[in-house]
C-alpha positions as CSV (number, residue, x, y, z in Angstrom):
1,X,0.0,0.0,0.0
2,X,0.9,3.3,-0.8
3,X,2.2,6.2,2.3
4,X,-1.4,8.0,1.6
5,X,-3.5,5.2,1.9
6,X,-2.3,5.0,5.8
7,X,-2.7,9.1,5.7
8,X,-5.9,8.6,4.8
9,X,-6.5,6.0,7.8
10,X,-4.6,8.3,10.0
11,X,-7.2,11.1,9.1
12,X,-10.7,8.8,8.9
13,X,-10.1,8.0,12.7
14,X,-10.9,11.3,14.1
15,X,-13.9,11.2,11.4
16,X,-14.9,7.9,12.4
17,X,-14.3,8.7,16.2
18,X,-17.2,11.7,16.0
19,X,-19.7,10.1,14.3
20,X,-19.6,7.1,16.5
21,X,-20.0,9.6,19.5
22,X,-22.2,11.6,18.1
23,X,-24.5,7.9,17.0
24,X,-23.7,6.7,20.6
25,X,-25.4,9.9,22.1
26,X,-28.1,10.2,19.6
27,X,-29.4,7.1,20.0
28,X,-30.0,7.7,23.7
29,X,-32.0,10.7,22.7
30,X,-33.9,8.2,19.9
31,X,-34.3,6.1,22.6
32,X,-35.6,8.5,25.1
33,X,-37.9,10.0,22.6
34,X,-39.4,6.6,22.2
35,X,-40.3,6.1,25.9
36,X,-40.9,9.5,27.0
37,X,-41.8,12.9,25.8
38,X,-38.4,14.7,25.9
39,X,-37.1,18.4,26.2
40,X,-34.3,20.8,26.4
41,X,-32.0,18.5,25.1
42,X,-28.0,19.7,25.3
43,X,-25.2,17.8,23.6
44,X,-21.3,17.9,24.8
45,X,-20.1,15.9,21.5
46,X,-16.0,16.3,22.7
47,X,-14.0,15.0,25.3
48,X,-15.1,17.6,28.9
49,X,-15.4,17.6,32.5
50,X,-18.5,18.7,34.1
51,X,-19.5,21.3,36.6
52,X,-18.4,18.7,39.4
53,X,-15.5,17.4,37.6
54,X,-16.8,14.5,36.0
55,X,-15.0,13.4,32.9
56,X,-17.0,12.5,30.1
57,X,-15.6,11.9,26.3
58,X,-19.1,12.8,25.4
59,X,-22.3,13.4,26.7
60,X,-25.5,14.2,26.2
61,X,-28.3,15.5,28.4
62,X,-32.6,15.9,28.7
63,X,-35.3,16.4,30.2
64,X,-38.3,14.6,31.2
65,X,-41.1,13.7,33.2
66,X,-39.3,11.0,35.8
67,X,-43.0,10.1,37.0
68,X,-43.8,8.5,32.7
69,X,-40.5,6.5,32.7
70,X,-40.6,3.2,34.0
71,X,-37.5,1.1,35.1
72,X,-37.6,-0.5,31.9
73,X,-37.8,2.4,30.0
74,X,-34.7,4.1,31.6
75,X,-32.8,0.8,30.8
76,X,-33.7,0.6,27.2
77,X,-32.7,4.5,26.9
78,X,-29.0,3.5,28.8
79,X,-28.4,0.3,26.2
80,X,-30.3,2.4,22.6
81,X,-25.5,2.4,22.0
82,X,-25.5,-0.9,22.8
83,X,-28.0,-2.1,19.9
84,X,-25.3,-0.1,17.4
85,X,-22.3,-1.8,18.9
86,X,-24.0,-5.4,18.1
87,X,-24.5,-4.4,14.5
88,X,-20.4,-3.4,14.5
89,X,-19.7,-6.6,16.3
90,X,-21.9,-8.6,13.3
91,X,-20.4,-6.4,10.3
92,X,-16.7,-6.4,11.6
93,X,-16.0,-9.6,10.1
94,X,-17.8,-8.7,6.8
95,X,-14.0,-7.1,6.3
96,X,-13.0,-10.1,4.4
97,X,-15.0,-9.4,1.6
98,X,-13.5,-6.2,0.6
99,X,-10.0,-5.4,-0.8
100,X,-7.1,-4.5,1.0
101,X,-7.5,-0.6,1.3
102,X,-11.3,-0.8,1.7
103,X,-10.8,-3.7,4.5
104,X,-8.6,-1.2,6.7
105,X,-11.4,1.4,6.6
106,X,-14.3,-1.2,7.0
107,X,-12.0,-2.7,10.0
108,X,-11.4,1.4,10.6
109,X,-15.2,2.4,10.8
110,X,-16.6,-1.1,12.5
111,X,-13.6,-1.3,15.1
112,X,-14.8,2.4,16.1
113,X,-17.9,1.0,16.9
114,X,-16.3,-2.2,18.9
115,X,-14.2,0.5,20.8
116,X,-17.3,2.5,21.8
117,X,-18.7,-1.6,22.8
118,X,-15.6,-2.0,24.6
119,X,-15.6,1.2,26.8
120,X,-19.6,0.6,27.4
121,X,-18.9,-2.7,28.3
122,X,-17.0,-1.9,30.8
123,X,-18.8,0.8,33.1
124,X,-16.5,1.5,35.7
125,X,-17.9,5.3,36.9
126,X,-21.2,5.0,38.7
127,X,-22.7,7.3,35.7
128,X,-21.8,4.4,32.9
129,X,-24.5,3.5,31.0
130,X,-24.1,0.3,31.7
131,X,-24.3,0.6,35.6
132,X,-27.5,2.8,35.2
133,X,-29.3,0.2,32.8
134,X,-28.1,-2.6,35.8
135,X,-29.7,-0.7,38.2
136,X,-32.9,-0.1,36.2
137,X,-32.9,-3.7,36.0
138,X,-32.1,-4.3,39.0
139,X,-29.6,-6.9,38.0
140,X,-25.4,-7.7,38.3
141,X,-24.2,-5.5,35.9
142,X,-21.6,-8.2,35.4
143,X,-24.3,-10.1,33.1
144,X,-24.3,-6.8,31.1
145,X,-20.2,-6.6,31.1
146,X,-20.0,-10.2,29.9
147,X,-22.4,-10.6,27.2
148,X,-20.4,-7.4,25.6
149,X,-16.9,-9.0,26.0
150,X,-17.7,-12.1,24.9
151,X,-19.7,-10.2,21.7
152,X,-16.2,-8.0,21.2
153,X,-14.1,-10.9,21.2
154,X,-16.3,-13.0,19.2
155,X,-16.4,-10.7,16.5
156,X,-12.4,-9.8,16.4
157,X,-11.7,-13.1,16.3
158,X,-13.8,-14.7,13.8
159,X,-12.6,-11.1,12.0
160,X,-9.5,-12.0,11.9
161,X,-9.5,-15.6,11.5
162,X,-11.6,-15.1,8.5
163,X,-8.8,-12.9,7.1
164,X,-5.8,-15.3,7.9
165,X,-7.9,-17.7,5.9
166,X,-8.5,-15.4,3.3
167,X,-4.6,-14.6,2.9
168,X,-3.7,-18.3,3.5
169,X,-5.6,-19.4,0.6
């Protein structure tokens, strides 16, 4: 490959990096929109720390009526990214079908998305989505945590197994 196909990499990733944020955050507006009537929404689409301190990479904030949302509700409007970050794990390995420039980007564009899984899956700060969704449950958020590694890893590796084979043959 030639020096400005990886340029061009090298510049897709903040691209890629803002339109899976601003997807991630969106679609717990969608979701919110869909369960409740919503206003004053504000949107924090870059790396920030709030008034208290908090660090978010992004963030988005509305309001509603807390007395229309049920429990279920406020856990389907903490897990609207995680419904996007499946469809990355399932179209990461698609890869293989494209040619060698167009696979980096597709790996590029998806593996933003399985980045975005990662850090969700994860929810270490008591504000993660995936600790709030746990608690709307009411469940371990462990159950949450695994089912997304085991998706992530899943996906990479039939990824990339699917390319050795590709290369082998």
């Amino acid at each position: 490959m030639h020096w400005y196909s990886w340029l061009l990499y090298i510049l897709e990733l903040p691209l890629v990096w803002f339109l899976w944020t601003s997807a991630h955050e969106a679609s717990h507006v969608i979701a919110s929109g869909i369960v409740a009537k919503i206003t004053d929404v504000k949107w924090w689409l870059y790396p920030h720390r709030d008034e208290q301190g908090n660090f978010y990479f992004a963030k988005v904030q509305w309001s509603w009526d807390p007395n229309t949302v049920k429990p279920n509700d406020l856990a389907i409007t903490y897990l609207a990214p995680r419904f996007m970050n499946v469809i990355a794990a399932l179209a990461l390995p698609f890869a293989v079908l494209f040619p060698l420039p167009w696979m980096i980007a597709w790996i590029i564009f998806w593996g933003a998305g399985i980045v975005d899984f990662f850090v969700g899956s994860m929810g270490i700060s008591e504000y993660s989505d995936l600790k709030r969704a746990a608690a709307a449950l009411n469940i371990n958020p462990n159950m949450i945590r695994v089912a997304g590694f085991a998706s992530i890893t899943l996906s990479v590796v039939l990824c990339f197994l699917l390319i050795g084979i590709s290369y082998a043959s």
